[in-house]
Chimera marker file (.cmm) of the C-alpha trace (Angstrom):
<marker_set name="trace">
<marker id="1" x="-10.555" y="-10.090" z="14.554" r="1" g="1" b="0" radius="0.5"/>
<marker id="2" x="-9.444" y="-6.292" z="15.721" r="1" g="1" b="0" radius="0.5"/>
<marker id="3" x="-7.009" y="-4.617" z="14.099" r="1" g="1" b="0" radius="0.5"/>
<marker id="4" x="-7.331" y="-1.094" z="15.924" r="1" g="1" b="0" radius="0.5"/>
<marker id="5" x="-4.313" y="-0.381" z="17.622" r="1" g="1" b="0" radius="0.5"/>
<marker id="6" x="-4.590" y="0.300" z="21.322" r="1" g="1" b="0" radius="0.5"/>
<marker id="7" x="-4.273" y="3.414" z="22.809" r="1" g="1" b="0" radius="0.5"/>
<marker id="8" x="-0.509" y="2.279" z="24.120" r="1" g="1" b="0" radius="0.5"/>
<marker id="9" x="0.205" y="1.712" z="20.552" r="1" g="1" b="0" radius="0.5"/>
<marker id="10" x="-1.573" y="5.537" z="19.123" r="1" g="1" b="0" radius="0.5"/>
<marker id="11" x="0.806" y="6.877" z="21.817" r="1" g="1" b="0" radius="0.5"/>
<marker id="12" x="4.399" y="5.411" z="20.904" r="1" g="1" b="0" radius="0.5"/>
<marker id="13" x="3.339" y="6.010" z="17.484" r="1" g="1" b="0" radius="0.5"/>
<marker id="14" x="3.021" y="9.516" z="17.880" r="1" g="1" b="0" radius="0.5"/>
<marker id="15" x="6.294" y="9.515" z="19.969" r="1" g="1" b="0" radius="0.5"/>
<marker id="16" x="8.117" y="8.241" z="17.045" r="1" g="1" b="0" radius="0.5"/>
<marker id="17" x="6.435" y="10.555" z="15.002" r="1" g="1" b="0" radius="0.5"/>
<marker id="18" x="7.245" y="13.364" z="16.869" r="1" g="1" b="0" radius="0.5"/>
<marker id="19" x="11.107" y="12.185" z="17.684" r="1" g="1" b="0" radius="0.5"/>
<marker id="20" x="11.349" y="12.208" z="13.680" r="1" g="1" b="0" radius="0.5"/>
<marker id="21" x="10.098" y="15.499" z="13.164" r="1" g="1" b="0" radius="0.5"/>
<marker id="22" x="12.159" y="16.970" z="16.077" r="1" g="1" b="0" radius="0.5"/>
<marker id="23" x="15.560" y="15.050" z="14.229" r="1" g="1" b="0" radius="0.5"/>
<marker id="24" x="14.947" y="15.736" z="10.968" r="1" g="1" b="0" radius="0.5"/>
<marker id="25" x="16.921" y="18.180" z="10.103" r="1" g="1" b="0" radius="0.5"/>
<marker id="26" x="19.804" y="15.549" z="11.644" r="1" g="1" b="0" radius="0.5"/>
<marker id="27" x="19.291" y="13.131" z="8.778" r="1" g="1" b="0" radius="0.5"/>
<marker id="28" x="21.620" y="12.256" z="6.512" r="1" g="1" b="0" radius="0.5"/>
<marker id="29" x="21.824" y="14.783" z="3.465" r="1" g="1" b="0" radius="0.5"/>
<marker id="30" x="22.820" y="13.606" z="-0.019" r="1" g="1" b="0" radius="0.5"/>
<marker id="31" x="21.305" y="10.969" z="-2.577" r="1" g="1" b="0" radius="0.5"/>
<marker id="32" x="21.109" y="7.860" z="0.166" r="1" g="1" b="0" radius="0.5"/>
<marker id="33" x="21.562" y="4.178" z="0.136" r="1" g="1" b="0" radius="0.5"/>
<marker id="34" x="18.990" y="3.829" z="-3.376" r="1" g="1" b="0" radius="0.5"/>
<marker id="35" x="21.384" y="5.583" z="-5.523" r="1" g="1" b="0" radius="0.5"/>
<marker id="36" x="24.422" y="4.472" z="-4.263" r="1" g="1" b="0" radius="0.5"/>
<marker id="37" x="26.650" y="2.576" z="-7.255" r="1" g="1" b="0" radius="0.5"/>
<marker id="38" x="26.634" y="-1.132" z="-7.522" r="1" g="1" b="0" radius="0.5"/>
<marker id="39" x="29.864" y="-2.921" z="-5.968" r="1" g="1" b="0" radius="0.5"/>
<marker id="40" x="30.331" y="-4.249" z="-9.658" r="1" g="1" b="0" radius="0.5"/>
<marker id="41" x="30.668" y="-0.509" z="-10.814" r="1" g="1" b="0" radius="0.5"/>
<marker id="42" x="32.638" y="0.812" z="-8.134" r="1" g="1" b="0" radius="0.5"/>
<marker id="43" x="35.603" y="-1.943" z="-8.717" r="1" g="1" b="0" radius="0.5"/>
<link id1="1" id2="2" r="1" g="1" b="0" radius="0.2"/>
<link id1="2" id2="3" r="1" g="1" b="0" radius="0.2"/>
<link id1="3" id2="4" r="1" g="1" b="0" radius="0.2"/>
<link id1="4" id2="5" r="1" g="1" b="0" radius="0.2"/>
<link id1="5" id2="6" r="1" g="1" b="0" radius="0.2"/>
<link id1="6" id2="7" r="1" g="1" b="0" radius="0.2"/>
<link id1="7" id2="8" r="1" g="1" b="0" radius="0.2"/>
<link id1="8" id2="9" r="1" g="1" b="0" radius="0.2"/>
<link id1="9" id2="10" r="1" g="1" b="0" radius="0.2"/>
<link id1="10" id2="11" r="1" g="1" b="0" radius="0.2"/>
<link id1="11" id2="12" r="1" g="1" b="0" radius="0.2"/>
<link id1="12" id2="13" r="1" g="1" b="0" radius="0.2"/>
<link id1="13" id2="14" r="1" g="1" b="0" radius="0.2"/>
<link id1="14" id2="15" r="1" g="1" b="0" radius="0.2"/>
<link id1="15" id2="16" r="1" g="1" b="0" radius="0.2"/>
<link id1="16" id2="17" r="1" g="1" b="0" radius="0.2"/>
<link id1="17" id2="18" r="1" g="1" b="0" radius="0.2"/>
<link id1="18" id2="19" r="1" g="1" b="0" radius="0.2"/>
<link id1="19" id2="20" r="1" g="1" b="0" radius="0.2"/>
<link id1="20" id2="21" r="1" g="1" b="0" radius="0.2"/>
<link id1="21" id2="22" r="1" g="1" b="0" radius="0.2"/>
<link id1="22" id2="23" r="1" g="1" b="0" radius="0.2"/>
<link id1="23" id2="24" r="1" g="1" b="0" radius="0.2"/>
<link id1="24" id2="25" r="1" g="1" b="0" radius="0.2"/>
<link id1="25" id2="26" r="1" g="1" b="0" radius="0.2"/>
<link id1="26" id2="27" r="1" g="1" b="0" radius="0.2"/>
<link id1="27" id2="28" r="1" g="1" b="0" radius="0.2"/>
<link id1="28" id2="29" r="1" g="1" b="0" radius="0.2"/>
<link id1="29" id2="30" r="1" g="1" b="0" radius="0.2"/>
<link id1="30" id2="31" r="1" g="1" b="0" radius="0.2"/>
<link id1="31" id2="32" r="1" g="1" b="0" radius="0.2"/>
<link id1="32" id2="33" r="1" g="1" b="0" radius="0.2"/>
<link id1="33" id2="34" r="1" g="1" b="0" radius="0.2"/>
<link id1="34" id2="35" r="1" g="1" b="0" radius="0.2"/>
<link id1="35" id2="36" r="1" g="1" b="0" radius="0.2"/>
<link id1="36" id2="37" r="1" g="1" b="0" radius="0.2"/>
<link id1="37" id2="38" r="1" g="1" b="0" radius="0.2"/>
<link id1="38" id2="39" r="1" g="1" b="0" radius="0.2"/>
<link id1="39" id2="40" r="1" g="1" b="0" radius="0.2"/>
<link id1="40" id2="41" r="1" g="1" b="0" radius="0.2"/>
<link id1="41" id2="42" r="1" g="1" b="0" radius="0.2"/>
<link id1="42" id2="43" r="1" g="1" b="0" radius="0.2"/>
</marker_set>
């Protein structure tokens, strides 16, 4: 079986990589969804 991507994939994989380097100073700032408290602590 071959598991290579195809060139189609290589290129929308480098489009996504280059969207997210282009937008990442758009990301959210702050600790994120991991350190967010549990709904148990927070009522």
């Amino acid at each position: 079986m071959d598991l290579t991507y195809s060139p189609e994939h290589q290129a929308f994989r480098q489009e996504v990589l280059d969207f997210l380097d282009a937008h990442r100073d758009a990301a959210p700032k702050g600790r994120g969804a991991a350190q967010r408290p549990s709904p148990e602590v927070v009522a």
